[in-house]
FIKOLZA-1660 file (N, C-alpha, C; in steps of 0.1 Angstrom, whole numbers, plus 5000, padded with zeros to 4 digits):
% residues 203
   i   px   py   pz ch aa at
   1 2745 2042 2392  A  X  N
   1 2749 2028 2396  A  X CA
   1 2761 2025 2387  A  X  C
   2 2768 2017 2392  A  X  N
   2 2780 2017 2385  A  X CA
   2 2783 2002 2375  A  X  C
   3 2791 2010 2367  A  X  N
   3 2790 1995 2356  A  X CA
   3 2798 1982 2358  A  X  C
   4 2802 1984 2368  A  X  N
   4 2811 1973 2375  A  X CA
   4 2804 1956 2376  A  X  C
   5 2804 1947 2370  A  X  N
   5 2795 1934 2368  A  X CA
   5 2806 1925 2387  A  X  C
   6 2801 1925 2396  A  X  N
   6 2798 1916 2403  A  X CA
   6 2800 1901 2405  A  X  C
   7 2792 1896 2393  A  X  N
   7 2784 1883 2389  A  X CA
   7 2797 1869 2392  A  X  C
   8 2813 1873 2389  A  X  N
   8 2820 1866 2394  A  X CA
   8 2819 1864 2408  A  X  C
   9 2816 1873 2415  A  X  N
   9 2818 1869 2432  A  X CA
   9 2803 1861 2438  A  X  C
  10 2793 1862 2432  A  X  N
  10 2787 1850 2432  A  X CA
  10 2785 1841 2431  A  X  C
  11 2795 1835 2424  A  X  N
  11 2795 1823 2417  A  X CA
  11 2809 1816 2425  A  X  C
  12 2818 1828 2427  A  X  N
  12 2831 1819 2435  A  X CA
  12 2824 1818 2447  A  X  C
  13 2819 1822 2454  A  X  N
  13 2812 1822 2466  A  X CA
  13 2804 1807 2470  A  X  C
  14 2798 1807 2455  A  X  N
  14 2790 1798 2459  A  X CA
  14 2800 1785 2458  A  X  C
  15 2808 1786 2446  A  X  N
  15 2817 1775 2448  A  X CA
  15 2828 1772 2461  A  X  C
  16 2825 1782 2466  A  X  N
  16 2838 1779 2481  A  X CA
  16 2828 1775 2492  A  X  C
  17 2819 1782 2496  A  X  N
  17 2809 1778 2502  A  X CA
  17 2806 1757 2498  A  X  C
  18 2801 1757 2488  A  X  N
  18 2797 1744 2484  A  X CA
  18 2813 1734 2487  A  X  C
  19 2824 1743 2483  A  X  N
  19 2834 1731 2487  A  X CA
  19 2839 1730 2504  A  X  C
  20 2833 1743 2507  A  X  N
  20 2831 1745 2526  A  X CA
  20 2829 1732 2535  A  X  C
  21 2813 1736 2525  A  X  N
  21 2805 1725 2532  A  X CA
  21 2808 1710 2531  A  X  C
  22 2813 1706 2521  A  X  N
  22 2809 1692 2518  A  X CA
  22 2823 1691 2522  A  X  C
  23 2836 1694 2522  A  X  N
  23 2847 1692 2528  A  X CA
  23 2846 1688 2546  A  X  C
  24 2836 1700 2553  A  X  N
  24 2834 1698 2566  A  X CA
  24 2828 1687 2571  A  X  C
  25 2817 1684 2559  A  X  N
  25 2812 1669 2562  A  X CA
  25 2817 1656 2565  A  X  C
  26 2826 1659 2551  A  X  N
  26 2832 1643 2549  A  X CA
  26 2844 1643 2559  A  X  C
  27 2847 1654 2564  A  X  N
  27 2861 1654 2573  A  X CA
  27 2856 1652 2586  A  X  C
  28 2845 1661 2592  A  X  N
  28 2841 1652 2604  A  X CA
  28 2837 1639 2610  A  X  C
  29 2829 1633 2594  A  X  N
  29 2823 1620 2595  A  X CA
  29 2835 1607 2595  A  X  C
  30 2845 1617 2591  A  X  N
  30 2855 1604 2591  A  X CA
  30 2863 1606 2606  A  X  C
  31 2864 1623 2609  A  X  N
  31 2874 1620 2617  A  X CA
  31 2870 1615 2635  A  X  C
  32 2855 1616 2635  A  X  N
  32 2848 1616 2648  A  X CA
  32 2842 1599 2648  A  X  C
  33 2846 1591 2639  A  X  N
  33 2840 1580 2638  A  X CA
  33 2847 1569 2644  A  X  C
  34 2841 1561 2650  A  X  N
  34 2846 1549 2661  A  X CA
  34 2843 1539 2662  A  X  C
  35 2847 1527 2660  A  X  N
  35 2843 1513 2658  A  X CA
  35 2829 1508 2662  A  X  C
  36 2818 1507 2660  A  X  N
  36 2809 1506 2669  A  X CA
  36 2797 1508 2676  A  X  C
  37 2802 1527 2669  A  X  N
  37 2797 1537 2679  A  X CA
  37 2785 1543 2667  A  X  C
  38 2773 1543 2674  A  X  N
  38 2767 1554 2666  A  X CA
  38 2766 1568 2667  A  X  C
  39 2776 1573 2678  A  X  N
  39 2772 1591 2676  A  X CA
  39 2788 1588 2680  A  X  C
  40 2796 1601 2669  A  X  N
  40 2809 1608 2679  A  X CA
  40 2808 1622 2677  A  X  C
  41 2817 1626 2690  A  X  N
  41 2812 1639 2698  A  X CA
  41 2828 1644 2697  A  X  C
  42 2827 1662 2698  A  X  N
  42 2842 1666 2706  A  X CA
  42 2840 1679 2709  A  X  C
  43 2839 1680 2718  A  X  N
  43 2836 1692 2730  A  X CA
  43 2842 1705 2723  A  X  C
  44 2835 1718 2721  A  X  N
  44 2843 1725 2715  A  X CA
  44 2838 1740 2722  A  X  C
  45 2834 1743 2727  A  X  N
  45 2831 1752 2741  A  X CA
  45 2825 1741 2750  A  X  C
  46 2829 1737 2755  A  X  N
  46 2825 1730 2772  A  X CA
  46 2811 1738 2776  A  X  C
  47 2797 1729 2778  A  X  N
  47 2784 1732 2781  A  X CA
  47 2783 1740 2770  A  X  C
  48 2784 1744 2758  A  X  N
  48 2776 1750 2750  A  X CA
  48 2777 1743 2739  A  X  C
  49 2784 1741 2729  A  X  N
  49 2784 1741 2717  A  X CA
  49 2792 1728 2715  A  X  C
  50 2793 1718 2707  A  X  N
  50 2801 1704 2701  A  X CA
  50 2801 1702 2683  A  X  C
  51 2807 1693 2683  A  X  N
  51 2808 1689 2667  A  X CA
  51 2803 1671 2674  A  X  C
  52 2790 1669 2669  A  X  N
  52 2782 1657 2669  A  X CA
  52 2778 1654 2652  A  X  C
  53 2783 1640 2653  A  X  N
  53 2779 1631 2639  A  X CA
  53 2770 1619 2643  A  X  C
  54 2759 1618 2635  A  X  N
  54 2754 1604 2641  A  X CA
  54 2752 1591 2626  A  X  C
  55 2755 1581 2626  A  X  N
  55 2756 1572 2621  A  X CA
  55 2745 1560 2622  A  X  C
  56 2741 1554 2611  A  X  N
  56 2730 1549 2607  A  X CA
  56 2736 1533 2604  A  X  C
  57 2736 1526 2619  A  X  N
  57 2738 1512 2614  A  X CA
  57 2728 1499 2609  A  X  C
  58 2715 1510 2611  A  X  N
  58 2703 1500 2603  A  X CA
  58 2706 1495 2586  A  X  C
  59 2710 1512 2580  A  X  N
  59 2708 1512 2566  A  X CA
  59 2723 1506 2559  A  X  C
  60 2722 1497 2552  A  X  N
  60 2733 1491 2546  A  X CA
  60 2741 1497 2536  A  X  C
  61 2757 1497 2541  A  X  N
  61 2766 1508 2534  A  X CA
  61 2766 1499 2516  A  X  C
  62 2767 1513 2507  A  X  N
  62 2765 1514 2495  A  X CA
  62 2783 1515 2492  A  X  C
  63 2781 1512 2479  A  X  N
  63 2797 1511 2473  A  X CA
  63 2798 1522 2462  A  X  C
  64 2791 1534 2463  A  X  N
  64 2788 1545 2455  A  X CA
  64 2802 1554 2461  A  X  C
  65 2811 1556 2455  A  X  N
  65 2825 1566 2458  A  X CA
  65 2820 1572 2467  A  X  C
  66 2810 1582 2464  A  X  N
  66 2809 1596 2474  A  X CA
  66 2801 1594 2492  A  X  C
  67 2796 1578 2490  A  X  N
  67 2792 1574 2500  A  X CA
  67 2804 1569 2510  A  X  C
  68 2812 1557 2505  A  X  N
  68 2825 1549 2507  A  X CA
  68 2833 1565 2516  A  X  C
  69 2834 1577 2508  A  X  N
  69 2843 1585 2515  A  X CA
  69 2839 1592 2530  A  X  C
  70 2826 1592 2525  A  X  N
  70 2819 1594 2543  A  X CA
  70 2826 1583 2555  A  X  C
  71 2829 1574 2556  A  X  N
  71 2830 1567 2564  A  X CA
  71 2828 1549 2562  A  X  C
  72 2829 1539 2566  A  X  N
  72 2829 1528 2565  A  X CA
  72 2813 1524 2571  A  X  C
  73 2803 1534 2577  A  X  N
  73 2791 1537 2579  A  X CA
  73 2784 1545 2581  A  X  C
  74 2767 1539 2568  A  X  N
  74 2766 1553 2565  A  X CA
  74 2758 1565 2577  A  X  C
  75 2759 1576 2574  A  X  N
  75 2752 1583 2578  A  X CA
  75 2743 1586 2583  A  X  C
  76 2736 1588 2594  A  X  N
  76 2727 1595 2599  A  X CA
  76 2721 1606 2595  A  X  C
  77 2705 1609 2585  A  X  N
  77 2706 1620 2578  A  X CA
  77 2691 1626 2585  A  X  C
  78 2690 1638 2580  A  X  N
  78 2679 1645 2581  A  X CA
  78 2669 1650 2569  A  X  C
  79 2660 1640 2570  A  X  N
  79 2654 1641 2557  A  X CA
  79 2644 1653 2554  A  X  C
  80 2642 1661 2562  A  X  N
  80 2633 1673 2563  A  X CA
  80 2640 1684 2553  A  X  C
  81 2639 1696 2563  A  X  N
  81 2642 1707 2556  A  X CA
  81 2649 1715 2573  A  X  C
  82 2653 1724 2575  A  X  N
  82 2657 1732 2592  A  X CA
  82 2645 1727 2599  A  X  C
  83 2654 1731 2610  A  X  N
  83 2645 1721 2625  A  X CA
  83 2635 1711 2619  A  X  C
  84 2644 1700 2611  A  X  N
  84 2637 1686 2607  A  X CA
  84 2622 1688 2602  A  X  C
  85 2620 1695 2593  A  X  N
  85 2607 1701 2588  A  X CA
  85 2602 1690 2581  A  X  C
  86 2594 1683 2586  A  X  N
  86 2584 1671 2577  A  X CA
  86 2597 1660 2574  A  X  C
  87 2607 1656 2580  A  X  N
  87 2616 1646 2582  A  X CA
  87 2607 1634 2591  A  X  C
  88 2599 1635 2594  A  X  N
  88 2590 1620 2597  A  X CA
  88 2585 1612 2586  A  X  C
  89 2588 1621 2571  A  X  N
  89 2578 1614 2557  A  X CA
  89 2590 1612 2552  A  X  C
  90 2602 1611 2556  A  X  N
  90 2617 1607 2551  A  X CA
  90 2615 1608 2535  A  X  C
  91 2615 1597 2531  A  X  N
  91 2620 1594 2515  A  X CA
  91 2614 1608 2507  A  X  C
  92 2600 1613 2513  A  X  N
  92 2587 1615 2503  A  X CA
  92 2595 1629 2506  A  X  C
  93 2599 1630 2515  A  X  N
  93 2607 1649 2522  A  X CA
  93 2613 1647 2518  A  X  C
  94 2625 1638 2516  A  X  N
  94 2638 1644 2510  A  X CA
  94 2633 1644 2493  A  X  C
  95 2628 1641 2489  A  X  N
  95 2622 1637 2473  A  X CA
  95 2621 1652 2471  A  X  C
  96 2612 1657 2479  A  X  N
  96 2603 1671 2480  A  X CA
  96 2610 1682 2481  A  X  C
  97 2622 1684 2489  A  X  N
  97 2635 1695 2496  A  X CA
  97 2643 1694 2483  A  X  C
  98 2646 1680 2477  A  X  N
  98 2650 1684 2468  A  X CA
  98 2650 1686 2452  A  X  C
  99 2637 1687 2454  A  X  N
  99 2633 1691 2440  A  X CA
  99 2628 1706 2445  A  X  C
 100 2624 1711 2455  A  X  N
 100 2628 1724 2458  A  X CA
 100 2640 1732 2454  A  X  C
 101 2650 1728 2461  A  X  N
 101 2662 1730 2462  A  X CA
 101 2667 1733 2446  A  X  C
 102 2666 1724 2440  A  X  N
 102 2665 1723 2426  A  X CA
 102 2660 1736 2420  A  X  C
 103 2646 1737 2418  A  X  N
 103 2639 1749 2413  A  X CA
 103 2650 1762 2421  A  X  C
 104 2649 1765 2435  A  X  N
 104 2657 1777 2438  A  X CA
 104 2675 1780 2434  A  X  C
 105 2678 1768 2435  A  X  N
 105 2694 1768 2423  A  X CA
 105 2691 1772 2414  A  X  C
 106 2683 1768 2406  A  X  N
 106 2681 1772 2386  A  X CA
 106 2672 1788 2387  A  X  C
 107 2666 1791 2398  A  X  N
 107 2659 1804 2404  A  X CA
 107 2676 1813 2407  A  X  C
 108 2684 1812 2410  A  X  N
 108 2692 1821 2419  A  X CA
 108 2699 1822 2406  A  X  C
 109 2707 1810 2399  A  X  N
 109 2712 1812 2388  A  X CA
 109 2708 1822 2379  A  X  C
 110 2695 1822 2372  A  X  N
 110 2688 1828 2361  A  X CA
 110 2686 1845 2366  A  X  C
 111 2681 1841 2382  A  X  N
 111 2685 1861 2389  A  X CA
 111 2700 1867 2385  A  X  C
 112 2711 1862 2386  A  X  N
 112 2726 1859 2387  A  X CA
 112 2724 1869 2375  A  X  C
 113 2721 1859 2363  A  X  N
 113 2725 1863 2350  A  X CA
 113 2719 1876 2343  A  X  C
 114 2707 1884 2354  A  X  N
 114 2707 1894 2352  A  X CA
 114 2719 1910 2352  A  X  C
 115 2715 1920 2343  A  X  N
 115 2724 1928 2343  A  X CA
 115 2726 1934 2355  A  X  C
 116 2712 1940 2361  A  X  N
 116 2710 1948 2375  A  X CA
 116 2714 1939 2386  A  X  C
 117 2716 1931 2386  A  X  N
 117 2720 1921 2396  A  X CA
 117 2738 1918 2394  A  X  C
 118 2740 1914 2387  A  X  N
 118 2759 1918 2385  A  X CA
 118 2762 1932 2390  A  X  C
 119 2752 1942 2390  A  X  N
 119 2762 1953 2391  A  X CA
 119 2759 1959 2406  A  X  C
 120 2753 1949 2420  A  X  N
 120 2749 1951 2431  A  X CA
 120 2759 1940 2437  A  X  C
 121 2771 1948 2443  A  X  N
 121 2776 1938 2451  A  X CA
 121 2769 1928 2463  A  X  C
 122 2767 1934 2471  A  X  N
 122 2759 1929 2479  A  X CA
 122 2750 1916 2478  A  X  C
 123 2740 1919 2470  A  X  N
 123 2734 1910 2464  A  X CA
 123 2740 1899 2458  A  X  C
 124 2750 1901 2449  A  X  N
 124 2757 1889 2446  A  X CA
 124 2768 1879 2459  A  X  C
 125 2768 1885 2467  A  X  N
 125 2772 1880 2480  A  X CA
 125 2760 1870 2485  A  X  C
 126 2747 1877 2487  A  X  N
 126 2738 1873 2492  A  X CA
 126 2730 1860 2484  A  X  C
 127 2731 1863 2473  A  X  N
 127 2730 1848 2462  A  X CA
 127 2737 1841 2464  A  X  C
 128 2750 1846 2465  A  X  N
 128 2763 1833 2465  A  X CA
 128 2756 1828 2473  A  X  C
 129 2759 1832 2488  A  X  N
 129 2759 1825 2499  A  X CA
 129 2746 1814 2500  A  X  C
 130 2735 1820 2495  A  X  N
 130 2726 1807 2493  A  X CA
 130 2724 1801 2486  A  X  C
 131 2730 1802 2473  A  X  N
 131 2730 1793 2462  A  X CA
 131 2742 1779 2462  A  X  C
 132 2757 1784 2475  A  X  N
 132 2759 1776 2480  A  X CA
 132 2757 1764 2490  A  X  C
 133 2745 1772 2501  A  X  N
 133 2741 1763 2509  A  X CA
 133 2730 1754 2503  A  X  C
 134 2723 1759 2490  A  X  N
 134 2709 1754 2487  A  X CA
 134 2716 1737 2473  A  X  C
 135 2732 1743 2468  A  X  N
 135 2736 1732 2464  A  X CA
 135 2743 1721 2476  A  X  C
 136 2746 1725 2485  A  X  N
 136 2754 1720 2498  A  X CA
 136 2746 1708 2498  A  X  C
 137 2733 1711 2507  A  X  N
 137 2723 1703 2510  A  X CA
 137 2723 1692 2499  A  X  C
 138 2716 1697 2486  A  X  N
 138 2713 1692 2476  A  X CA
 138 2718 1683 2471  A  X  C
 139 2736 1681 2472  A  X  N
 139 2743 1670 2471  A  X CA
 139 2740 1661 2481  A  X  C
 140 2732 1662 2493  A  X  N
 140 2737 1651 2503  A  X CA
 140 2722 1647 2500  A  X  C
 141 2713 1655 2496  A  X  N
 141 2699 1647 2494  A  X CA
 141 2696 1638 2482  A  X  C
 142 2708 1641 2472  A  X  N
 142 2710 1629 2458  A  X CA
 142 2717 1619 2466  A  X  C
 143 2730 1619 2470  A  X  N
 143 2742 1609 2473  A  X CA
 143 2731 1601 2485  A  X  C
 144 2731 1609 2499  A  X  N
 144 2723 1601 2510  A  X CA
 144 2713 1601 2512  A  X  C
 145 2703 1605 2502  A  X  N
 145 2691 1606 2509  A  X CA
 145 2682 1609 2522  A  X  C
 146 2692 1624 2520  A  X  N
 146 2689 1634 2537  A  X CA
 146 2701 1643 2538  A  X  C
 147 2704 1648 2543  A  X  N
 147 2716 1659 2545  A  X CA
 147 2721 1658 2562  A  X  C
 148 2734 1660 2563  A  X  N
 148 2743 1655 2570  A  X CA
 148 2745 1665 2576  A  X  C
 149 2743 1666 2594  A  X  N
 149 2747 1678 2601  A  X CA
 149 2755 1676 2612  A  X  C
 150 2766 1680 2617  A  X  N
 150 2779 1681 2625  A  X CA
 150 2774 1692 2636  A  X  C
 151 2772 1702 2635  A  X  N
 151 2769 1716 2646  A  X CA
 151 2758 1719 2651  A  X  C
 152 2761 1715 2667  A  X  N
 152 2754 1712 2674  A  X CA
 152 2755 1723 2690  A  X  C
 153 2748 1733 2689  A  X  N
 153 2745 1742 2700  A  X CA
 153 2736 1735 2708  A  X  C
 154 2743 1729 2722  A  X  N
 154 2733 1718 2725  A  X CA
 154 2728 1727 2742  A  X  C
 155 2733 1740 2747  A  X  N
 155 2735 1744 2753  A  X CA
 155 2719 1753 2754  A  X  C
 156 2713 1759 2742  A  X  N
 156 2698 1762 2744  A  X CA
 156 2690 1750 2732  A  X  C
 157 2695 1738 2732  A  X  N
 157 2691 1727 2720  A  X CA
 157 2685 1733 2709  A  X  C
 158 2694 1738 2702  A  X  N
 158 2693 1742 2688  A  X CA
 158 2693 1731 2680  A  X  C
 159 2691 1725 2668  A  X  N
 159 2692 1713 2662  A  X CA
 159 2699 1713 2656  A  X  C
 160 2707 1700 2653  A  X  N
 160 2717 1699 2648  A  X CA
 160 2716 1705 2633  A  X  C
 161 2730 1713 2630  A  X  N
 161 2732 1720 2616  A  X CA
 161 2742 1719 2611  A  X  C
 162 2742 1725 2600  A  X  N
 162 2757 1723 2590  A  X CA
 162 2764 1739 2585  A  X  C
 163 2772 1735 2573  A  X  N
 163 2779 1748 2570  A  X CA
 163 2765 1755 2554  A  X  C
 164 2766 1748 2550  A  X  N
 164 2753 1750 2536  A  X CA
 164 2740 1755 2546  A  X  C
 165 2736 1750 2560  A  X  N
 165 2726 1758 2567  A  X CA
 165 2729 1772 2568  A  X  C
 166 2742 1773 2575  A  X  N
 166 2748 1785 2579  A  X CA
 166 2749 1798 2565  A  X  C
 167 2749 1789 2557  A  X  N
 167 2753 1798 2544  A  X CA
 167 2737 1806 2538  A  X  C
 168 2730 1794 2542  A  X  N
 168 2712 1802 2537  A  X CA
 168 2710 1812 2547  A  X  C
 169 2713 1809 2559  A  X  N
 169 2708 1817 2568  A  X CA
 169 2712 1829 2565  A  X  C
 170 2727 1829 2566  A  X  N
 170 2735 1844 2564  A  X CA
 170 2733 1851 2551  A  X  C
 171 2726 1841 2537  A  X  N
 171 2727 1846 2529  A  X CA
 171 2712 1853 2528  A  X  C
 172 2700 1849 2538  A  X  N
 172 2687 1851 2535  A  X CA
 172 2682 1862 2545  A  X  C
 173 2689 1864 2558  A  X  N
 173 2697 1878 2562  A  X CA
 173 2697 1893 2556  A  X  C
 174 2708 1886 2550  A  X  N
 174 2715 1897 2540  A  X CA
 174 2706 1903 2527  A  X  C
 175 2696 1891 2523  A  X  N
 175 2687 1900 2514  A  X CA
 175 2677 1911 2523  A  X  C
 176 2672 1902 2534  A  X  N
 176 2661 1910 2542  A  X CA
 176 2671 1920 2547  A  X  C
 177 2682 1923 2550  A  X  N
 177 2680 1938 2555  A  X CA
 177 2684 1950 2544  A  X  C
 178 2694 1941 2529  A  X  N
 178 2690 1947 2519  A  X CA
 178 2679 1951 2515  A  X  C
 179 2670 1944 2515  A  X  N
 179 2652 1947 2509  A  X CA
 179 2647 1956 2525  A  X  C
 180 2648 1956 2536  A  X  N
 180 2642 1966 2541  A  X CA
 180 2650 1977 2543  A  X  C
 181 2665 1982 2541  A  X  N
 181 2675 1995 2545  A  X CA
 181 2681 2001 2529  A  X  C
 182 2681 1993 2519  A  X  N
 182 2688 1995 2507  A  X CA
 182 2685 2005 2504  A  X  C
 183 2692 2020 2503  A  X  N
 183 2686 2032 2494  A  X CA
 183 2682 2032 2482  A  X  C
 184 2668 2034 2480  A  X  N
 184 2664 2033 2467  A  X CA
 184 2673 2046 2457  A  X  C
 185 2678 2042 2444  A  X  N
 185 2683 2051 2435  A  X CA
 185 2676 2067 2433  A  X  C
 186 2686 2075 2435  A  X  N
 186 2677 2085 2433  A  X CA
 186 2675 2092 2419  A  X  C
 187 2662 2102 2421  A  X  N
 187 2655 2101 2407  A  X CA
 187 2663 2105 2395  A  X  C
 188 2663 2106 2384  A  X  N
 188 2673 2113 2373  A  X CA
 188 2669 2133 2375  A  X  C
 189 2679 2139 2378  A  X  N
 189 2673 2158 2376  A  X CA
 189 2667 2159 2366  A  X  C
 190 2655 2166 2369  A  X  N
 190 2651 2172 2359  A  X CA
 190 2658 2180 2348  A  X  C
 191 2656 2181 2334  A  X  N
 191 2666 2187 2328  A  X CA
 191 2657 2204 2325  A  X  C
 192 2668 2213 2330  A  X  N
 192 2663 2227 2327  A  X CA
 192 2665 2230 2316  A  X  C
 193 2651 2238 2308  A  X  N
 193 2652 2244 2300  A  X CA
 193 2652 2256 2299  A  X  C
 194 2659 2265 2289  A  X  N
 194 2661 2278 2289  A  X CA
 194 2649 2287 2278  A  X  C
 195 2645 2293 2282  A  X  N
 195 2630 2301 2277  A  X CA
 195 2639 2307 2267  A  X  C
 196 2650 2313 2268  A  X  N
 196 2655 2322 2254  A  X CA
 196 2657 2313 2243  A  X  C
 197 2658 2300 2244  A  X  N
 197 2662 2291 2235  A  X CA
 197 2649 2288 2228  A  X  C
 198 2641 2291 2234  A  X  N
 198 2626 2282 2227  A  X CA
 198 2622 2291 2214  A  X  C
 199 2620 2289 2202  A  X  N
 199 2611 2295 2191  A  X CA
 199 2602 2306 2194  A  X  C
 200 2602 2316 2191  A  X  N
 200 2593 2328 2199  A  X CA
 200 2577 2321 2189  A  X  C
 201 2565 2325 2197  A  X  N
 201 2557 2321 2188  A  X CA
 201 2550 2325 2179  A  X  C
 202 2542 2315 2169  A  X  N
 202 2537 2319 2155  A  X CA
 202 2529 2333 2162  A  X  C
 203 2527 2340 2151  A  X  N
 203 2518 2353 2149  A  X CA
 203 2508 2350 2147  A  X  C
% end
């Protein structure tokens, strides 16, 4: 295996990913947004697929910067976890996802800083990629309490998703077909020894 350390491309990964996501958020929510309206929409394959935002005019807009940049109203969030997992217990779910979330960032980090792990590209791809979606999320479950999704495959109703979804997926993929196809290292040769070299024995 080679001594080549990796460990940088998981980390830029995760930072481009993380500025991916949160850039696509705030850029949709502002740019799909309309006087009045609680959902905007923009067709992006015709019958299949759209960029849908939906907006929350019950909950009263906050004067927190990172809220204010979303839009002049706040968000419509998903307080679960994929396909709205336990988002009926809102507050107590997003509490819960992200103190998850939490443990598996400070989990991916501490794998990161191993040696055998720097020197597996792949792997460090495969961490990035989720270590950016699992901070993605994680910012929108501090700031809005729920996480913010734009992508919307409405053509076999997939639920609405984001770029930080897209990143676990691909990055949780990428371990499973590493962990089931990866060639395990092969063994070290046996080292030959030569019979003329050995000590003839005692008498």
């Amino acid at each position: 295996m080679t001594n080549r350390s990796y460990r940088w491309l998981l980390y830029t990964i995760a930072l481009v990913g993380l500025a991916a996501d949160q850039a696509t958020k705030y850029g949709m929510f502002n740019w799909l947004y309309t006087d009045g309206a609680v959902i905007g929409q923009r067709e992006v394959i015709p019958g299949a697929f759209k960029f849908l935002v939906q907006y929350d005019r019950d909950t009263p807009a906050c004067d927190c910067a990172f809220v204010k940049w979303n839009g002049p109203v706040p968000p419509r969030v998903n307080h679960g976890a994929l396909f709205s997992l336990g988002g009926e217990f809102k507050a107590d779910a997003n509490k819960f996802f992200a103190t998850v979330s939490v443990i598996a960032a400070l989990g991916i980090s501490i794998w990161g800083m191993r040696k055998q792990t720097g020197r597996d590209k792949w792997l460090c791809i495969s961490l990035g990629l989720i270590l950016a979606g699992t901070v993605g999320n994680l910012f929108d479950r501090v700031v809005f309490g729920g996480v913010r999704d734009f992508l919307y495959f409405y053509w076999f109703e997939w639920p609405v998703f984001n770029v930080a979804d897209c990143c676990l997926v691909i990055g949780a993929l990428m371990l499973l077909v590493q962990a089931l196809f990866a060639k395990k290292a092969d063994p070290a040769p046996a080292v030959a020894t030569n019979p003329a070299a050995e000590p003839p024995p005692a008498a």
